[in-house]
MIDRENRO-195987 format. One record per atom (N, C-alpha, C): x, y, z. Coordinates in pm, whole numbers, padded with zeros to 5 digits, always signed. Last residue first. Example, Ala and Ser with C-alpha at 12.3 -4.5 7.8 and 13.67 -1.06 7.14 Angstrom:
<recs>
+01285-00225+00708+01367-00106+00714+01290+00003+00787+01319-00569+00780+01230-00450+00780+01320-00330+00780
</recs>
This chain:
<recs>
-00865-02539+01310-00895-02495+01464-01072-02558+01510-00888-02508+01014-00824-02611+01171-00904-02607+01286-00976-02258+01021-01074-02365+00969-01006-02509+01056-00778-02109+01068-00897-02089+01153-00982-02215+01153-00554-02239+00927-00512-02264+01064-00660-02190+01113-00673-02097+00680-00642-02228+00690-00594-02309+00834-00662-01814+00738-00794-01909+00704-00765-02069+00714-00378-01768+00738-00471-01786+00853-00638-01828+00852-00329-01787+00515-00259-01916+00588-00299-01894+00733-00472-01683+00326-00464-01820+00312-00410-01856+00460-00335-01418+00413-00491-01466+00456-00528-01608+00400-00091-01433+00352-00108-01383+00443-00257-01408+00507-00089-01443+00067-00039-01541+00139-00032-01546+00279-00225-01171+00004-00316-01356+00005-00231-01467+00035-00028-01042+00107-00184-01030+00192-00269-01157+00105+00165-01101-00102+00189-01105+00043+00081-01100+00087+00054-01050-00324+00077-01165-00316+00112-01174-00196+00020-00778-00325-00088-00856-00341-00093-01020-00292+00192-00574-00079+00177-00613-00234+00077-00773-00198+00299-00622+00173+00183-00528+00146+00145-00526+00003+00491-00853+00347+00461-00798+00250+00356-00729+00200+00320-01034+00587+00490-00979+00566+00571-00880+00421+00054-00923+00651+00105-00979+00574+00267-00930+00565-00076-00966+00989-00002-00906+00932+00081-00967+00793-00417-00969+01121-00336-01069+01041-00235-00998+00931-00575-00977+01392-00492-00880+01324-00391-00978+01242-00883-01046+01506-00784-01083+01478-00680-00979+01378-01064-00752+01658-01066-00873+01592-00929-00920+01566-01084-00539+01832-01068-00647+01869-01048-00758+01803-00952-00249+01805-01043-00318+01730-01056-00471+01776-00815+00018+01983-00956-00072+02033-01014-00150+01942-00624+00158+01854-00740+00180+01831-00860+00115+01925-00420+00016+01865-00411+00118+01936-00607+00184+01909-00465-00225+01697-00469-00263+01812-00503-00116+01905-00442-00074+01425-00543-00144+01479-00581-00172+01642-00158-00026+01461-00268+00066+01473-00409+00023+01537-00015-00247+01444-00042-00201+01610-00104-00078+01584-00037-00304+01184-00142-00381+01254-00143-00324+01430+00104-00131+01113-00043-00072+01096-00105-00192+01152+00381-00244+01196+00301-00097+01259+00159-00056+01202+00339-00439+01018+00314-00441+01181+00304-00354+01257+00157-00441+00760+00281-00411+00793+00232-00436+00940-00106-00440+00623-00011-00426+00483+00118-00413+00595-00346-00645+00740-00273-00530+00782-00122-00543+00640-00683-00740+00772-00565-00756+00712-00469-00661+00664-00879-00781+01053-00824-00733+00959-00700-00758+00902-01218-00922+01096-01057-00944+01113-00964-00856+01018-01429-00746+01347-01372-00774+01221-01276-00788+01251-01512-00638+01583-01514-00779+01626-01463-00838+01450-01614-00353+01534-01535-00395+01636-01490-00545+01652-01779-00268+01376-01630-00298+01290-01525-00377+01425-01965-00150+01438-01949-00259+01337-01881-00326+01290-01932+00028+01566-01932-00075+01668-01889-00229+01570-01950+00235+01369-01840+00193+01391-01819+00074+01508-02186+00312+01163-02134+00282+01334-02068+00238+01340-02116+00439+00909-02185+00509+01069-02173+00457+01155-01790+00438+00820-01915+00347+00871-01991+00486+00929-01600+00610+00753-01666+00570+00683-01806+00491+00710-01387+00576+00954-01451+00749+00930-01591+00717+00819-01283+00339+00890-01357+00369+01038-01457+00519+00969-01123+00429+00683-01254+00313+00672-01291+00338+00792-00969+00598+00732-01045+00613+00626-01151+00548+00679-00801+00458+00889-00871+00561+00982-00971+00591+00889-00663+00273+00715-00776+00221+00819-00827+00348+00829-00546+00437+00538-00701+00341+00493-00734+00273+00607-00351+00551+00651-00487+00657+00638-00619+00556+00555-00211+00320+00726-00302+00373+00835-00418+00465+00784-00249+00061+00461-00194+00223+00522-00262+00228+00626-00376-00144+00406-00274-00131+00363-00175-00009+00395-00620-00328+00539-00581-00250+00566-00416-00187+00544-00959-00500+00487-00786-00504+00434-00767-00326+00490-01144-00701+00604-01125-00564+00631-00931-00548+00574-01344-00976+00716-01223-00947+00716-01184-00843+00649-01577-01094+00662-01550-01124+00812-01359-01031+00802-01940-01102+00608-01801-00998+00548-01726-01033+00704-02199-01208+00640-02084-01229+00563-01931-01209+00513-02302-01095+00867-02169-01208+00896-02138-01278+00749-02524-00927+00851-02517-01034+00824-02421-01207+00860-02334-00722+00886-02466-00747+00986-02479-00893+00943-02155-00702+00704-02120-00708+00850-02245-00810+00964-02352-00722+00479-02240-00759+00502-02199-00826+00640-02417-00396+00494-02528-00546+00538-02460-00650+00539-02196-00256+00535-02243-00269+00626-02347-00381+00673-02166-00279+00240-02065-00326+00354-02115-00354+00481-02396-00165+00147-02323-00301+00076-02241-00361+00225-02322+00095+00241-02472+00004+00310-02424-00150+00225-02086+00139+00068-02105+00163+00231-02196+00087+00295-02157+00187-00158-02086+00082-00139-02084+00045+00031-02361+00390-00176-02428+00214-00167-02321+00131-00168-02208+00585-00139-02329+00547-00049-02352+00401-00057-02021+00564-00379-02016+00574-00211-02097+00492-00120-02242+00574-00545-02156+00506-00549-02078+00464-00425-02284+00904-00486-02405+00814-00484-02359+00702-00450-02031+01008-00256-02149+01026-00421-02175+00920-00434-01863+01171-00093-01955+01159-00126-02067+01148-00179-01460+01125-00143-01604+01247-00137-01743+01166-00133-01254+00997+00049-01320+01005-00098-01436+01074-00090-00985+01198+00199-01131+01066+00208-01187+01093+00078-00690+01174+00032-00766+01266+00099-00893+01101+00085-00360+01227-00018-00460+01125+00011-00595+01205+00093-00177+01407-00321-00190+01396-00128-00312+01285-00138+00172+01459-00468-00006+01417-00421-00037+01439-00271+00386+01545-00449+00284+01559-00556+00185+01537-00558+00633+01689-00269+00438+01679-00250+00403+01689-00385+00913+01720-00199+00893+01746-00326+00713+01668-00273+01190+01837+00074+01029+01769-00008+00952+01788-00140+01500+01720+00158+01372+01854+00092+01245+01750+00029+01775+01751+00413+01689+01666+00324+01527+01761+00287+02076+01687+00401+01993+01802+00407+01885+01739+00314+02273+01471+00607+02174+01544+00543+02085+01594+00535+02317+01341+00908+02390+01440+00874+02354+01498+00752+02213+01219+00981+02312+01100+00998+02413+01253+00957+01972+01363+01084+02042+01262+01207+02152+01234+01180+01846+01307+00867+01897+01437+00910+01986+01410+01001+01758+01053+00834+01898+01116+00716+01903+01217+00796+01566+01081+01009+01694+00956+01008+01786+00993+00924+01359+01248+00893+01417+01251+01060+01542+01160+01085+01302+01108+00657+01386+01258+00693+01455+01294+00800+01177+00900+00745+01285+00865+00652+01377+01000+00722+00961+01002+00958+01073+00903+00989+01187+00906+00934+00732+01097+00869+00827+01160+00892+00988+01094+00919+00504+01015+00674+00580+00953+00767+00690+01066+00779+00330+01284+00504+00378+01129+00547+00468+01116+00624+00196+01480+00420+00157+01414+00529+00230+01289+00505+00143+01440+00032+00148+01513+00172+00146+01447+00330+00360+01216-00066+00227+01260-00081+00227+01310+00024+00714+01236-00254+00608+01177-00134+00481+01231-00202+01005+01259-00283+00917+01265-00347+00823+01189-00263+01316+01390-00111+01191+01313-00154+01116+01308-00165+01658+01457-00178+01508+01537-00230+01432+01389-00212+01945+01547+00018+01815+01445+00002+01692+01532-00051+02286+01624-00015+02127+01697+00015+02059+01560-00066+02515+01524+00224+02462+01530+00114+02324+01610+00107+02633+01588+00472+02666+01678+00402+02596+01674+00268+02632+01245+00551+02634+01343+00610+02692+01477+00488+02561+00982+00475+02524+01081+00383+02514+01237+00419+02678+00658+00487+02726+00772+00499+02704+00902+00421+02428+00508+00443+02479+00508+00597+02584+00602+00600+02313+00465+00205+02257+00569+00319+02298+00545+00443+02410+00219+00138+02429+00362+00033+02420+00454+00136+02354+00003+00220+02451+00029+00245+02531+00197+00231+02041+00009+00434+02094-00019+00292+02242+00064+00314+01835+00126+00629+01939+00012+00651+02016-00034+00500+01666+00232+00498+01743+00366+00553+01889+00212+00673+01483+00107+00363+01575+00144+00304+01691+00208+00393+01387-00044+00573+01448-00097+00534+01518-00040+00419+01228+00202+00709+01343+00121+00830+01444+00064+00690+01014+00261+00586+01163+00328+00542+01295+00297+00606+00903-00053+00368+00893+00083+00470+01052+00126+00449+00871-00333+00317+00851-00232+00246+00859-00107+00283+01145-00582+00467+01006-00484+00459+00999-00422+00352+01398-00714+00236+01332-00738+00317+01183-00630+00372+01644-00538+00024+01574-00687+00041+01455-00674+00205+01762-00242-00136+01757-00385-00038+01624-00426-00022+01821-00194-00437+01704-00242-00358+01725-00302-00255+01955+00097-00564+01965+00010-00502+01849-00077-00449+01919+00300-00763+02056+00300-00714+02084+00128-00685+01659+00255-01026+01689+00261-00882+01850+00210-00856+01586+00334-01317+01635+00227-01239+01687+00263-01086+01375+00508-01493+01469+00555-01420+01540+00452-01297+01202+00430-01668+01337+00480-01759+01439+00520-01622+00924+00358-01583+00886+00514-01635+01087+00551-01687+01044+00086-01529+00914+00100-01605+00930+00227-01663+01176+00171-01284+01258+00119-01381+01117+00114-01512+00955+00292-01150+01068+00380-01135+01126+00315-01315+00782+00054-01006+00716+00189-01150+00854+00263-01192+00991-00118-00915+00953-00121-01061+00863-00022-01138+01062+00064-00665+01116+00005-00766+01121-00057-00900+00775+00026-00580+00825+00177-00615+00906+00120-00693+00780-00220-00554+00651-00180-00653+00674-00046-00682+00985-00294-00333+00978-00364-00511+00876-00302-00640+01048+00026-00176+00958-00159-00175+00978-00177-00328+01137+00314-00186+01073+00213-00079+00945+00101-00105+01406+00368-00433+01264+00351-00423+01238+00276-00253+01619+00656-00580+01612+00504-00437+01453+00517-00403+01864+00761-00746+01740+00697-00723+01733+00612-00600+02152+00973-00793+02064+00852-00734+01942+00838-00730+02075+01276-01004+02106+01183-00878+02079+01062-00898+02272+01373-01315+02117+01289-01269+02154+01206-01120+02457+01364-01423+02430+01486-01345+02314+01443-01288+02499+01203-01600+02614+01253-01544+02598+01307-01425+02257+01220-01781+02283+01138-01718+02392+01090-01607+02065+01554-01747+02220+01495-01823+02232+01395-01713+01751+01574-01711+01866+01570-01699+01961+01509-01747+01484+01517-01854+01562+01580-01945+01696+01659-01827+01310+01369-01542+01331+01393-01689+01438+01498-01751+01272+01398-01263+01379+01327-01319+01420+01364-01502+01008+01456-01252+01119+01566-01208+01258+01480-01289+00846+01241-01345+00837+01354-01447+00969+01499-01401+00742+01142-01124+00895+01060-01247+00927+01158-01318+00504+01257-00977+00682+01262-00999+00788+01203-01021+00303+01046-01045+00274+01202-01026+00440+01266-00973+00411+00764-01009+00309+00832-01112+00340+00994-01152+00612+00772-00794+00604+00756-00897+00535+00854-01024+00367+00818-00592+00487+00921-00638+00596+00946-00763+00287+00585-00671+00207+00733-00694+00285+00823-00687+00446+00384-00509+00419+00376-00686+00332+00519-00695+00670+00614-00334+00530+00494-00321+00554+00501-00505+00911+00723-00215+00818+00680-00160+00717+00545-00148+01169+00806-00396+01025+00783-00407+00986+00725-00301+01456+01008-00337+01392+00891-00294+01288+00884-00291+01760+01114-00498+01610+01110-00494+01570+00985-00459+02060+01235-00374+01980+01145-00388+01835+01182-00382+02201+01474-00452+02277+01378-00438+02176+01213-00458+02127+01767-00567+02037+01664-00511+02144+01546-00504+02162+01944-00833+02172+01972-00650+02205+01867-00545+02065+01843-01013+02182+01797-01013+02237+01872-00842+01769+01928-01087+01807+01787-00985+02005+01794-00979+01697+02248-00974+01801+02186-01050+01844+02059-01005+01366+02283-00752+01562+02379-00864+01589+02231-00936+01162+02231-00658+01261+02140-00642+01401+02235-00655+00975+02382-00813+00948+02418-00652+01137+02331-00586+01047+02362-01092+01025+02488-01046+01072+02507-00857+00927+02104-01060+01061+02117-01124+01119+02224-01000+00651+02141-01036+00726+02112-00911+00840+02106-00968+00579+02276-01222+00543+02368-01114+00661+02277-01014+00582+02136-01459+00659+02221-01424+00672+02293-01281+00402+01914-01337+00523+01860-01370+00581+01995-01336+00167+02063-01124+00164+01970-01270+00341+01994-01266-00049+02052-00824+00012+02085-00935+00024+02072-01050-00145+01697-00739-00082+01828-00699-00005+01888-00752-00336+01436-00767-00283+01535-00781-00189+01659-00741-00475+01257-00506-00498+01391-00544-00366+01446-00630-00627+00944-00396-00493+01038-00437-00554+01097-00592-00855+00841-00153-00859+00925-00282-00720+00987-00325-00968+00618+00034-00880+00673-00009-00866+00719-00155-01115+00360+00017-01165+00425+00168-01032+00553+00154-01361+00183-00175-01222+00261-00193-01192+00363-00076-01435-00106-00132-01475+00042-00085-01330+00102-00031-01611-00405-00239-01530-00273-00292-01577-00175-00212-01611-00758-00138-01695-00601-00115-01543-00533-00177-01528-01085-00245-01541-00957-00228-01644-00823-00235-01531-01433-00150-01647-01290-00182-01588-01199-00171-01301-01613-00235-01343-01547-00160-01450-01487-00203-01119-01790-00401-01288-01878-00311-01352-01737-00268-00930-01716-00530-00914-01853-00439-01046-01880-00362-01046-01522-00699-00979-01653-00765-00940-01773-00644-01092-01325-00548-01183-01446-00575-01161-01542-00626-00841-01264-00515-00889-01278-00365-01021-01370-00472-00732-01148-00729-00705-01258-00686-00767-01348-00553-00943-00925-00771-00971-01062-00859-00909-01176-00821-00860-00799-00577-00992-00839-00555-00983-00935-00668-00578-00701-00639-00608-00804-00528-00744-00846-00535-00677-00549-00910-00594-00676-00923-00582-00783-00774-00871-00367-00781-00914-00472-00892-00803-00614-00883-00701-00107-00645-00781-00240-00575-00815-00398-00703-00659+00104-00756-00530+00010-00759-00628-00134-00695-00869+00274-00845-00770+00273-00907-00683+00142-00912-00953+00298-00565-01040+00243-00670-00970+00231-00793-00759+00224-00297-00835+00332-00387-00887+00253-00514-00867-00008-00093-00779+00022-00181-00857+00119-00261-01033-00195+00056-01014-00027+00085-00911+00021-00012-01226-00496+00047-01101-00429-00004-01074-00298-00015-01348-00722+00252-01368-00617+00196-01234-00475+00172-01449-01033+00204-01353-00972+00283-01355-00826+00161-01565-01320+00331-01606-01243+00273-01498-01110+00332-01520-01698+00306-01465-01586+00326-01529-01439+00233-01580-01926+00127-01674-01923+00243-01632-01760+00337-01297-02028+00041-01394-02016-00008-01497-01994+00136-00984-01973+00006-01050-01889+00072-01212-01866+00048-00942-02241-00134-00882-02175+00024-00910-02068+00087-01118-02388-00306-01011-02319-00318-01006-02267-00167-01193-02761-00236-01268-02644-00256-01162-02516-00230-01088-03048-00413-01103-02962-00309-01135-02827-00329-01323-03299-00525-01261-03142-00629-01242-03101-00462-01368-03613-00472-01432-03446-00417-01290-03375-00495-01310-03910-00680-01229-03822-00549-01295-03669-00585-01359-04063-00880-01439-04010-00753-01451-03908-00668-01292-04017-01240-01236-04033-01075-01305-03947-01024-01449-04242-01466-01417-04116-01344-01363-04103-01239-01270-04464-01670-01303-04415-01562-01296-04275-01460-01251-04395-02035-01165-04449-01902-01270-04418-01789-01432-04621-02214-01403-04533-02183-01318-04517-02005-01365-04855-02501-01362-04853-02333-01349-04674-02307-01571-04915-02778-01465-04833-02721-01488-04823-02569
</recs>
C-alpha cells in the first residue's frame, strides 16, 4: 500500500502568537475574550480591574421608578443593566409597556433574551452618540425618558434628550466600584507586574474608562504602565489614555464586544510584525 505524501510546507503560526496581553474585564464577563485571545496565539494575564454591585432588589426600584406606563421610553445602557433591571419591565400590560431602546448589540440581545425586544437598533458605535442619532429620538420633546444605568455614568444621553425637550429619570441598579483586596488580587497584580518587567505582557485591554483608571489605581507603580499598548473598547477611551500621559500605542477597536478588540489586535500585531 502507497502511502500519500507529507506535506512539507511550516503550519503558520496563529496571529497573535508571541503576544502577552492582560484582560481588566470584571471577572464575570472576561473568560470568553481571554479564551479567544488564546485561541489565536496569545498569553493571557487576568485582572478584573472592576466590580458591579448590585443595588437594592427588583421591588425597591419598581417602587423608586412608579408606574412604567408613565414612561414613553426605557433605555438600558449596558448588558448589567440588563441583568440587574429587566426585572422593572415585568408584569406590565403590553399596551402600556414603553419602548425599549438598548446602547450596542449586547444590550440589545440581553434585552430580547430576558422577553423584552428593543424599539430599535441603529447600526454603527456602541455609545450614546449612536443611539441618540436613531430616527425614534429625534422628536421627544414632552416625552418622559426612564434610564436604566449604573451609578455615575455618562451624562451625555440625558443631557441630549433634555435638550430636545424630555423629561428624563434614573433608575441605578448597579454601580462599578474597584475590586476589594484579597489574596487573589494580590497575586493577580504581582502576576502582572512580573509580566511587565519582564516584557512579556505588552498590551492592556481597556473597555471603559473606569477600567482604565481601575487598572492604573491598581499597580504600585504606575511607571509600569507607561510604555504599554493598549486596547481601547472606543475612541473616547482611547483619548483617555492619551489624556492621561500613557505613551504606548493606542489601538481602538471599532467595536468593544469581543470580536471587535481581536479584530482590532490582529490587525495591529500583524502590521507591528511587518514593520
Amino acid at each position: 500500500m502507497r502511502l500519500a505524501p507529507q506535506s512539507t510546507k511550516p503550519r503558520m503560526p496563529a496571529p497573535l502568537t508571541g503576544l502577552g496581553v492582560l484582560v481588566t474585564r470584571p471577572a464575570a464577563q472576561a473568560e470568553p475574550l481571554c479564551l479567544a485571545l488564546m485561541a489565536q496565539g496569545a498569553k493571557v494575564w487576568r485582572l478584573p480591574a472592576l466590580e458591579i454591585v448590585p443595588l437594592g432588589h427588583a421591588a425597591g426600584h419598581r417602587a423608586a421608578v412608579g408606574p412604567l406606563d408613565h414612561y414613553h421610553w426605557v433605555i438600558f445602557v449596558s448588558s448589567n443593566a440588563v441583568t440587574y433591571g429587566a426585572t422593572l419591565l415585568e408584569g406590565t400590560e403590553p399596551r402600556r409597556t414603553p419602548r425599549v431602546l438598548a446602547i450596542g448589540p449586547a444590550t440589545a440581545q440581553a434585552l430580547a433574551q430576558s422577553g423584552h425586544p428593543v424599539a430599535a437598533a441603529p447600526g454603527g458605535s456602541y455609545d450614546s452618540e449612536t443611539l441618540l442619532s436613531a430616527d425614534t429620538l429625534q422628536q421627544v420633546r414632552g416625552q418622559r425618558v426612564l434610564i436604566v444605568r449604573g451609578t455615575g455614568g455618562r451624562e451625555h444621553l440625558a443631557q441630549s434628550l433634555q435638550a430636545r425637550g424630555a423629561e428624563v429619570f434614573y433608575a441605578d441598579v448597579y454601580r462599578r466600584d474597584l475590586p476589594p483586596t484579597t489574596p487573589l488580587l494580590v497575586e493577580q497584580v504581582a502576576a502582572a507586574e512580573q509580566a511587565l518587567d519582564s516584557g512579556q505582557l505588552q498590551v492592556v485591554t481597556a473597555t471603559s474608562s473606569e477600567l482604565l483608571d481601575n487598572t492604573l489605581r491598581l499597580f504600585t507603580d504606575q511607571t509600569r504602565l507607561s510604555q504599554v499598548h493598549w486596547l481601547a473598547g472606543s475612541r473616547r477611551i482611547g483619548q483617555r489614555v492619551r489624556e492621561l500621559g500613557l505613551r504606548g500605542d493606542v489601538i481602538v477597536a471599532e467595536q468593544p464586544d469581543d470580536h471587535g478588540l481581536l479584530a482590532a489586535l490582529t490587525f495591529w500585531q500583524r502590521h507591528r510584525v511587518a514593520d
